[in-house]
C-alpha positions as CSV (number, residue, x, y, z in Angstrom):
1,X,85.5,93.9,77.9
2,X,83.2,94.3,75.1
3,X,80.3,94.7,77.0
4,X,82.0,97.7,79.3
5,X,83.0,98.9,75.8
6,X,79.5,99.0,74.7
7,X,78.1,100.8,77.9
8,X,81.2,103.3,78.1
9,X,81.0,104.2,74.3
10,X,78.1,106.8,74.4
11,X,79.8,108.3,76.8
12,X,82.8,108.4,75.1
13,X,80.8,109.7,71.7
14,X,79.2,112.5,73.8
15,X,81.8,113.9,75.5
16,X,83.9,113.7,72.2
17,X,80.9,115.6,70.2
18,X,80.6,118.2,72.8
19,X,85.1,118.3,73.3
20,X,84.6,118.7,69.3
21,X,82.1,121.5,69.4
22,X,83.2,123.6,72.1
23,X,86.7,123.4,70.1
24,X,85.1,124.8,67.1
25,X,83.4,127.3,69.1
26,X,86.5,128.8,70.3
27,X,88.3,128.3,67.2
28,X,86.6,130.4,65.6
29,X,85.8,132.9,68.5
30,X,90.0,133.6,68.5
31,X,89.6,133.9,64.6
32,X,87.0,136.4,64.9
33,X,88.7,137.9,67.3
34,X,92.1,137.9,65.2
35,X,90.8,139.1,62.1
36,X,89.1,142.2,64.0
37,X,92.5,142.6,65.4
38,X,93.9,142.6,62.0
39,X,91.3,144.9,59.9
40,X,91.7,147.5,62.9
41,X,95.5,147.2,62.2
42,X,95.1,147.7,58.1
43,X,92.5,150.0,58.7
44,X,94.8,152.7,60.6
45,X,97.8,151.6,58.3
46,X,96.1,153.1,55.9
47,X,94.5,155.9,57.4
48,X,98.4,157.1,58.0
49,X,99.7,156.1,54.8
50,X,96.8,158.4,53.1
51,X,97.6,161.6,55.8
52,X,101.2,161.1,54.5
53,X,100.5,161.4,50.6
54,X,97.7,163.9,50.5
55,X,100.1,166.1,52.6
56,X,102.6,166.4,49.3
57,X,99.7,167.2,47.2
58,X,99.4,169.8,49.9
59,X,102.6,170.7,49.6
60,X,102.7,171.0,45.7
61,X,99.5,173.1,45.9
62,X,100.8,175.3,48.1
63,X,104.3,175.9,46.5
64,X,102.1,176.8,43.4
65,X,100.0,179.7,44.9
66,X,102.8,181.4,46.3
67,X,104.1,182.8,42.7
68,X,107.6,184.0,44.3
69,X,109.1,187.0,43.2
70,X,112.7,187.4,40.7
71,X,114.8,187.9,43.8
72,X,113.0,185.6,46.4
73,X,115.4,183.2,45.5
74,X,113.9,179.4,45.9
75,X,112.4,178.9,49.1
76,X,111.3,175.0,48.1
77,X,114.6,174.0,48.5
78,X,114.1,174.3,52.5
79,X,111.7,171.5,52.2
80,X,113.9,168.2,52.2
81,X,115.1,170.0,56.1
82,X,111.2,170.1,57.2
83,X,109.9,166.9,55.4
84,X,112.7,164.2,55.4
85,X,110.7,162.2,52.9
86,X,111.0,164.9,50.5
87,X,114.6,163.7,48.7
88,X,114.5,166.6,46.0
89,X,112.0,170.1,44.7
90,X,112.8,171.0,40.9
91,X,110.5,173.9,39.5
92,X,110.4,175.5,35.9
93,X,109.1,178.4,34.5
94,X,107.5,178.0,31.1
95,X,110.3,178.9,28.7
96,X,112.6,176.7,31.0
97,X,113.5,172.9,30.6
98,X,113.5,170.8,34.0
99,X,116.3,170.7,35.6
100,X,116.7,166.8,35.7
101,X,117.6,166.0,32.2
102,X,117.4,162.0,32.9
103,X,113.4,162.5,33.5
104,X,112.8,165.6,31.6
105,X,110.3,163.8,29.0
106,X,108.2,162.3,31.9
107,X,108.3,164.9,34.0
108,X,106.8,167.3,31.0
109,X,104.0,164.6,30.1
110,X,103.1,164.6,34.0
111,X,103.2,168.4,33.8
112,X,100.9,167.8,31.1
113,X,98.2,165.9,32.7
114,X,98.5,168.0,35.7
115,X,97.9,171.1,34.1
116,X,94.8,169.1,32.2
117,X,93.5,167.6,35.1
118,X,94.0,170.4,37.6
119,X,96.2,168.8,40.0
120,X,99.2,166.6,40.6
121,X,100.7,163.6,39.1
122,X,103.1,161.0,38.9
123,X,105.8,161.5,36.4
124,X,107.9,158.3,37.6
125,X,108.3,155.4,39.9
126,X,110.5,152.9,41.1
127,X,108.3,151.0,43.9
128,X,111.2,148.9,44.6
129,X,113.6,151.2,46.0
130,X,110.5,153.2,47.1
131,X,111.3,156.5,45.1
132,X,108.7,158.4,43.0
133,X,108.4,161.9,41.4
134,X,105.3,164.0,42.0
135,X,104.7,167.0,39.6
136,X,102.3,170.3,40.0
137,X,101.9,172.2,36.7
138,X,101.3,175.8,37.6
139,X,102.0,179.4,36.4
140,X,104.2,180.8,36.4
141,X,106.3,178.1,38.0
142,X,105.7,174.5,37.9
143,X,107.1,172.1,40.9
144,X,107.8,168.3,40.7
145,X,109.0,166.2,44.4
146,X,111.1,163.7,44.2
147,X,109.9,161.4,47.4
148,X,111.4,158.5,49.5
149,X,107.8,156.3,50.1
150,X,110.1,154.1,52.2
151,X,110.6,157.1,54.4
152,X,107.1,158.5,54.7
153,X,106.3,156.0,57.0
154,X,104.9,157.1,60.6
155,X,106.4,154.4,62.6
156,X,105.6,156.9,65.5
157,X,101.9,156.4,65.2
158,X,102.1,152.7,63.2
159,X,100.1,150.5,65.4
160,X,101.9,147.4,64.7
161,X,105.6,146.5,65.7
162,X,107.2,145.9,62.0
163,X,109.8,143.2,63.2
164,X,107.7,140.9,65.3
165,X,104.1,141.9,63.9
166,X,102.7,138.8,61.7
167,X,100.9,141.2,59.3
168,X,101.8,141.6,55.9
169,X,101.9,145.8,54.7
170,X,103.0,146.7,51.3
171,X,102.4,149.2,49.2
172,X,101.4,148.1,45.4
173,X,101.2,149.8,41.7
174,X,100.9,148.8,38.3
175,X,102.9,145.4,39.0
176,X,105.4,147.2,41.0
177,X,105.9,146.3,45.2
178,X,107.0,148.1,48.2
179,X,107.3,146.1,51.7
180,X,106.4,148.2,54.6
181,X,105.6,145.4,56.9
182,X,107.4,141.6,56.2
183,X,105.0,140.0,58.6
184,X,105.1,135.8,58.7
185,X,103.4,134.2,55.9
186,X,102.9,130.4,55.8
187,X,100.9,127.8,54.3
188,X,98.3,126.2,55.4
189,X,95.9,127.8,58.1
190,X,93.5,130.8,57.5
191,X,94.6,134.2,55.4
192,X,93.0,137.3,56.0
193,X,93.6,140.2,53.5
194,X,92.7,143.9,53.5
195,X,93.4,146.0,50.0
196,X,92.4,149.6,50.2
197,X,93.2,152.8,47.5
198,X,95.6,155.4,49.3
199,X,93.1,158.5,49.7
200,X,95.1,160.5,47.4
201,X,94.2,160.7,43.4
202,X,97.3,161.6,42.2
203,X,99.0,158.9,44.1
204,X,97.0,155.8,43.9
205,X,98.6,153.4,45.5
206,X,97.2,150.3,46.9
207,X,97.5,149.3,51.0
208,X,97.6,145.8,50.6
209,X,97.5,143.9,54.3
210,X,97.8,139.9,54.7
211,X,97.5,138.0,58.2
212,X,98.5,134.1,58.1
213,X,97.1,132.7,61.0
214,X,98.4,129.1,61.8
215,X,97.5,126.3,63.7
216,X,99.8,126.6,66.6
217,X,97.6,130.0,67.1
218,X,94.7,128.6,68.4
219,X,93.6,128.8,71.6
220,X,95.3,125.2,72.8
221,X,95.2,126.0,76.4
222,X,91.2,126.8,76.2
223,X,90.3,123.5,74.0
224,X,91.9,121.6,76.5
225,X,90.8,123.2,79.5
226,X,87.4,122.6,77.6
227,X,88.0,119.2,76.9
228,X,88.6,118.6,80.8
229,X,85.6,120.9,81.8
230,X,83.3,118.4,80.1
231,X,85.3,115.1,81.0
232,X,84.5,116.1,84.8
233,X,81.0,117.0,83.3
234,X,80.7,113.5,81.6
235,X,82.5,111.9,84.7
236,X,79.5,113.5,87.0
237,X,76.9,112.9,84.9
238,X,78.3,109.0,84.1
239,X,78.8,108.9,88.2
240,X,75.4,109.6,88.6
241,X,73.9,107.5,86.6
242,X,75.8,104.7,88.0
243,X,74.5,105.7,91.7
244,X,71.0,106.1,90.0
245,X,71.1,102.4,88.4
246,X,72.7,101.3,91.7
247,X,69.8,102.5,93.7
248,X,66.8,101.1,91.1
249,X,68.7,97.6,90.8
250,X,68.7,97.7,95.0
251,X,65.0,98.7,94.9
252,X,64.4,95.8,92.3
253,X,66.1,93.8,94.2
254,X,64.3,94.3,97.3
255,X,61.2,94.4,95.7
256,X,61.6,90.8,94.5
257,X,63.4,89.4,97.6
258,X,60.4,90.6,99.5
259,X,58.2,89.0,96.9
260,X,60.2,85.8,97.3
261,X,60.1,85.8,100.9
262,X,56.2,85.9,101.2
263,X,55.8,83.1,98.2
264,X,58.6,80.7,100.3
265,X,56.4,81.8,103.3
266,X,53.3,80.9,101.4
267,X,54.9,77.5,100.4
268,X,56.0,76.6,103.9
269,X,52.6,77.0,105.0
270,X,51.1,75.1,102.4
271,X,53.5,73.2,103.6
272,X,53.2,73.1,106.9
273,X,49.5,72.8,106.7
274,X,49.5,69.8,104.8
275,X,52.1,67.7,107.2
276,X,50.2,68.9,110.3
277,X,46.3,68.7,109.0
278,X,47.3,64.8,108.5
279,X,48.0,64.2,112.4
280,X,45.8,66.8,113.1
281,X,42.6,64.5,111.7
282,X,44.3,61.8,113.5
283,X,44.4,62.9,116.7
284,X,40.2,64.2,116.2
285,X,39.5,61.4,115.4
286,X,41.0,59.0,117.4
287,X,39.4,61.6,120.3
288,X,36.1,61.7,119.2
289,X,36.2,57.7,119.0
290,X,37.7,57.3,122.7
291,X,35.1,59.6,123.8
292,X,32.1,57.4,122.0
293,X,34.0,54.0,123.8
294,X,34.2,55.8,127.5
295,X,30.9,56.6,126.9
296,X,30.0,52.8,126.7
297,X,31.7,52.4,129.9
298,X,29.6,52.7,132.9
299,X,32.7,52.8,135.5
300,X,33.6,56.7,136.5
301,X,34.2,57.7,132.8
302,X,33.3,62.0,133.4
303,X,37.4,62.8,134.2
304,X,38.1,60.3,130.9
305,X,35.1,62.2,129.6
306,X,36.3,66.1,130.0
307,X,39.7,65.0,128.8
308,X,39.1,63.8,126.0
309,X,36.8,66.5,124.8
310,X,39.1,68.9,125.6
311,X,42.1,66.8,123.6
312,X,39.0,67.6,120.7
313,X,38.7,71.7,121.4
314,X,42.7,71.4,121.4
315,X,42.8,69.7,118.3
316,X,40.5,71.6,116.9
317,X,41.7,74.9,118.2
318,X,45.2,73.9,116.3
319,X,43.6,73.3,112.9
320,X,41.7,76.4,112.9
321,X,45.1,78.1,113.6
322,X,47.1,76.5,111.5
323,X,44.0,77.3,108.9
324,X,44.3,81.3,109.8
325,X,47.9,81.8,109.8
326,X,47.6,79.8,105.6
327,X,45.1,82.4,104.9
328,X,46.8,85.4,106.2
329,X,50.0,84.8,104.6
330,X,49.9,82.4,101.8
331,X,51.1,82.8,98.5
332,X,49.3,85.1,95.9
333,X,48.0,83.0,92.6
334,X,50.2,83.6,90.3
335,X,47.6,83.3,87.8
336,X,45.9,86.5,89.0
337,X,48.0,89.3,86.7
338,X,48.4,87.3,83.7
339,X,49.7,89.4,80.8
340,X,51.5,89.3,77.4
341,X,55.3,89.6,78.4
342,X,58.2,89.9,76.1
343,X,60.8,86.6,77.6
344,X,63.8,88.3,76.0
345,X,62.8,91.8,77.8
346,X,62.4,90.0,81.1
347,X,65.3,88.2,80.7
348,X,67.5,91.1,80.4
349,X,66.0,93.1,83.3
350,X,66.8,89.9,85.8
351,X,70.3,90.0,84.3
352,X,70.6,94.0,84.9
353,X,69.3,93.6,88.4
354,X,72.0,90.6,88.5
355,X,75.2,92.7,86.8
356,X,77.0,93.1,90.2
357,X,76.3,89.4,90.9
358,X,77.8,88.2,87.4
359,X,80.7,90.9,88.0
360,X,81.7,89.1,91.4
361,X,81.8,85.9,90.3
362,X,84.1,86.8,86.8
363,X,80.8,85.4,85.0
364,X,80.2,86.9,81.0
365,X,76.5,85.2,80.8
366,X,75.9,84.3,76.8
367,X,72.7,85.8,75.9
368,X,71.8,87.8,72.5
369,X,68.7,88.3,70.9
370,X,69.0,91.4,69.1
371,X,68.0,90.2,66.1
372,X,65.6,87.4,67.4
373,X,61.8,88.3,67.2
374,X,60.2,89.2,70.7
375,X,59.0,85.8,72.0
376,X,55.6,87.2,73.4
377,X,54.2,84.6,76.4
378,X,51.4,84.9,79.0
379,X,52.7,85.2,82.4
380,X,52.2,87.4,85.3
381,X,55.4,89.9,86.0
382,X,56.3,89.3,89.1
383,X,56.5,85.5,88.7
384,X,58.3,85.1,85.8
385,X,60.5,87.5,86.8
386,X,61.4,85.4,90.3
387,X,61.7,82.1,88.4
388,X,64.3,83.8,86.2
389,X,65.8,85.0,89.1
390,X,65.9,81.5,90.5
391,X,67.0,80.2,87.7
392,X,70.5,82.5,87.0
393,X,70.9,82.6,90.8
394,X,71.3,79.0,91.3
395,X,73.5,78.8,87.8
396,X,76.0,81.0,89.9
397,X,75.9,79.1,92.2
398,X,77.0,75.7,90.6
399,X,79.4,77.9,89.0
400,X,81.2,78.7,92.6
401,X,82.9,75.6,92.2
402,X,84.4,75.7,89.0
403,X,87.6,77.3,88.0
404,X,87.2,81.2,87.3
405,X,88.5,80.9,83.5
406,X,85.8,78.2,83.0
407,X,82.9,79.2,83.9
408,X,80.1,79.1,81.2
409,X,76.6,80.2,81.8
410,X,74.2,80.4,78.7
411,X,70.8,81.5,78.2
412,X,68.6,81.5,75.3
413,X,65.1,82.7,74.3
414,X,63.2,80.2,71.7
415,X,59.7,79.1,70.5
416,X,58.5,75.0,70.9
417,X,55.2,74.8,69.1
418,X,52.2,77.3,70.8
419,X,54.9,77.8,74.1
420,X,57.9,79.6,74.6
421,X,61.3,78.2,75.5
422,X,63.4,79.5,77.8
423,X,66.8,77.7,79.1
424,X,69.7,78.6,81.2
425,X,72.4,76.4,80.9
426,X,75.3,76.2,83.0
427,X,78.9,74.7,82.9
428,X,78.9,73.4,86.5
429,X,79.0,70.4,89.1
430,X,75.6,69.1,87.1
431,X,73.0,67.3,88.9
432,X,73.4,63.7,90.8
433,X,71.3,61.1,89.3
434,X,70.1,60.9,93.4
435,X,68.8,64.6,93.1
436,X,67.0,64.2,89.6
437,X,63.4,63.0,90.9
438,X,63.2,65.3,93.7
439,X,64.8,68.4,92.8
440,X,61.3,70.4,92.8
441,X,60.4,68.7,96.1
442,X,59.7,71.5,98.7
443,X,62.4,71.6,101.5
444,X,65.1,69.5,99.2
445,X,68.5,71.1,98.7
446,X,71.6,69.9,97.2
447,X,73.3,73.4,98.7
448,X,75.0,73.4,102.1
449,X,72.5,76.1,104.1
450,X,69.9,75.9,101.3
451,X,66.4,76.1,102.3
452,X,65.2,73.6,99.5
453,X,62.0,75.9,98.3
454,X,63.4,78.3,95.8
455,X,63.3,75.5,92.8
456,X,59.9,74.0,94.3
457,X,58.6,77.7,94.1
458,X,59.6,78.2,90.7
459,X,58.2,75.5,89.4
460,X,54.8,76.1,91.7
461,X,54.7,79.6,89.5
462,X,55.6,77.9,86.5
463,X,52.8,76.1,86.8
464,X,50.0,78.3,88.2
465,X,50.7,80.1,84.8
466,X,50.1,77.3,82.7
467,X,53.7,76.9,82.0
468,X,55.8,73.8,83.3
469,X,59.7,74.0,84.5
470,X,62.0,70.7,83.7
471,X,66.2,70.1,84.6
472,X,68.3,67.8,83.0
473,X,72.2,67.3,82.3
474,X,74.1,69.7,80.2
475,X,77.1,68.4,77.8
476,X,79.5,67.8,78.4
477,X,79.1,69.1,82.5
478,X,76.4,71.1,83.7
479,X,72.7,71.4,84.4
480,X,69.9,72.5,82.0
481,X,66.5,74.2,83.2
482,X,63.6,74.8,80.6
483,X,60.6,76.9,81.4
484,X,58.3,76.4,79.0
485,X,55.0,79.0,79.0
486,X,52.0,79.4,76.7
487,X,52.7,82.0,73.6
488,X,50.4,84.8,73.3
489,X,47.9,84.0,71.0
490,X,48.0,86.0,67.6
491,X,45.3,87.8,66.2
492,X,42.9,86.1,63.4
């Protein structure tokens, strides 16, 4: 579980980096995208909100150029029917008081600054009922409006739906507050805020615009369609780099079973060649001395004669095929690619090719040496690599008999002196005390089927490279093999 752990983990890391980016990406893409949404929204709030107040400066400017006659009567009292923002128009000449008593005094010091500044200004406010009193100090006449700010909104042309818009709109001066706009504000999230002067000096109010945006706002449904998109992109990429390990490990595989094949070939000629070259030279001989006593024979000895040499050609004929078919296929040297080799490196690629082997048979093969020093030895590739092929093949093998749960195969990389030490120990049915001294004979098998050559190869190879390959008994059950091979040698 560990191990699948281990090789599922980067995996896991990578598609949670690239879940976590393309999150943030879009995160902040529908943030952009919101606040945009929002600054257009406070933007032409406040483009409205400024039409609406410069048009009662426009108003008080022109009900001071018209200079109306005795009898015209008073004409700006028609307004509050045309502009249903305008609540109340008061005028005074100059040796008249204001009509409104209650704001006389402020509406004379705005009349005042009006006259001093050349155009109109606030004589009063009450932002939180959303009333304030414009004045226009003129000759002869001098006009103040009494407006409702609540009511000079144009929800006509307001770009946002007041009850179910989550912006923020109010109107703000000196301290005082007027709620256009309730919007939903929050905590916690991301605030955007837009505050902007109305475009009117004599009414300087402040547009202030705010835009909670919480986390049930962002784009869910794209981060996990995201997430998904790149858990079929991991699952492909994972998929095909399974099929791509697959198809090395087969190659691997084939490579060294066809490597194996020709050495066991090689041995059986050897083999061969050394259990017939022994009756072989028999036979020649005993030929070639029959023909030498026939030929002491003076009865009719020329049939005897012919036979007998061609029992020799025959003989010889055999050995020199026998001889033909040893050169053509036997066995490479093993000492003829001798290298420096890294056992814990060659270890773990026979164990890779291996995997689905060790996954069949339930077996978790002990072997760490992360934090052991490479055990450098000389050896030629392919060899080593066959005899530690052998060597975990026929551990699973012995391990077939034991129960599942029990099953113990351990390998370890070492150094003995100038060699290095390699062992594969297993839990299993061991070795009989019969099968000790010739385990390494060719042709001797302890397996049902077995063709008795792949220990007797391995220890052939073992040898060629200068190495040697022992068994023995395992405690408490079990069989130990130790290849032992010449370390590289250091550098003076």
């Amino acid at each position: 579980m560990k191990q699948w752990l281990r090789s599922q983990g980067g995996w896991w890391m990578a598609w949670l980096v690239l879940t976590a980016a393309g999150a943030v990406w879009l995160a902040r893409a529908e943030l952009a995208q919101l606040q945009q949404d929002f600054e257009t929204d406070a933007r032409i709030a406040h483009r409205l909100m400024s039409q609406q107040v410069v048009q009662y400066d426009a108003v008080l400017a022109t009900l001071a150029l018209l200079e109306p006659g005795a009898d015209a009567g008073q004409p700006e009292q028609r307004l509050p029917s045309v502009y249903a923002s305008i609540l109340k128009v008061q005028r005074r000449a100059r040796d008249e008081a204001w009509p409104d008593q209650k704001q006389a005094d402020a509406l004379a010091a705005a009349e005042a600054r009006s006259r001093s500044q050349q155009r109109a200004e606030l004589a009063s406010l009450d932002l939180a009922h959303g009333r304030y009193q414009l004045v226009m100090g003129a000759t002869p006449l001098s006009y103040a409006l009494e407006i409702d700010l609540a009511g000079s909104v144009p929800w006509r042309d307001w770009s946002m739906n007041p009850q179910t818009s989550p912006v923020r709109v109010s109107l703000q001066r000196d301290g005082q507050q007027l709620v256009l706009q309730p919007g939903r504000m929050g905590e916690g999230g991301w605030r955007f805020g837009l505050t902007k002067a109305l475009a009117s000096p004599s009414q300087p109010f402040e547009l202030v615009a705010e835009r909670q945006v919480g986390w049930g706002e962002l784009p869910w449904r794209s981060i996990a369609g995201w997430a998904v998109a790149m858990a079929v992109l991991m699952a492909g990429l994972w998929m095909a780099q399974r099929q791509r390990i697959a198809r090395r490990r087969a190659e691997e595989l084939l490579r060294l079973g066809q490597v194996a094949r020709l050495n066991a070939l090689g041995e059986l000629s050897a083999g061969l060649a050394h259990e017939l070259n022994q009756p072989l030279t028999a036979v020649l001989a005993n030929a070639q001395a029959a023909r030498r006593l026939l030929d002491d024979d003076p009865p009719d000895l020329a049939t005897a004669r012919d036979a007998m040499g061609q029992a020799v050609v025959q003989a010889r004929r055999a050995a020199d095929v026998v001889g033909r078919l040893r050169r053509v296929i036997e066995r490479p040297e093993a000492g003829g690619d001798v290298k420096p080799l890294v056992l814990q490196e060659v270890v773990r690629s026979a164990m890779h090719l291996l995997a689905p082997e060790f996954a069949q048979r339930g077996v978790a093969a002990q072997f760490d040496a992360g934090a052991q020093a490479p055990v450098r030895v000389q050896a030629e590739a392919v060899a080593l690599e066959q005899i530690v092929h052998n060597l975990l093949m026929n551990a699973l093998q012995a391990l077939d008999l034991v129960p599942a749960a029990e099953r113990r195969l351990v390998v370890s990389v070492g150094r003995n002196g100038q060699e290095g030490v390699l062992t594969v120990t297993d839990n299993g049915r061991g070795i009989s005390p019969e099968a000790m001294p010739r385990l390494f004979e060719p042709f001797f098998s302890t397996r049902e089927g077995g063709l008795g050559l792949g220990l007797s190869l391995s220890e052939t190879l073992a040898s060629g490279m200068g190495g040697s390959l022992t068994a023995g008994h395992a405690a408490p059950r079990g069989a130990r093999f130790t290849l032992l091979l010449p370390l590289v040698a250091q550098s003076p």
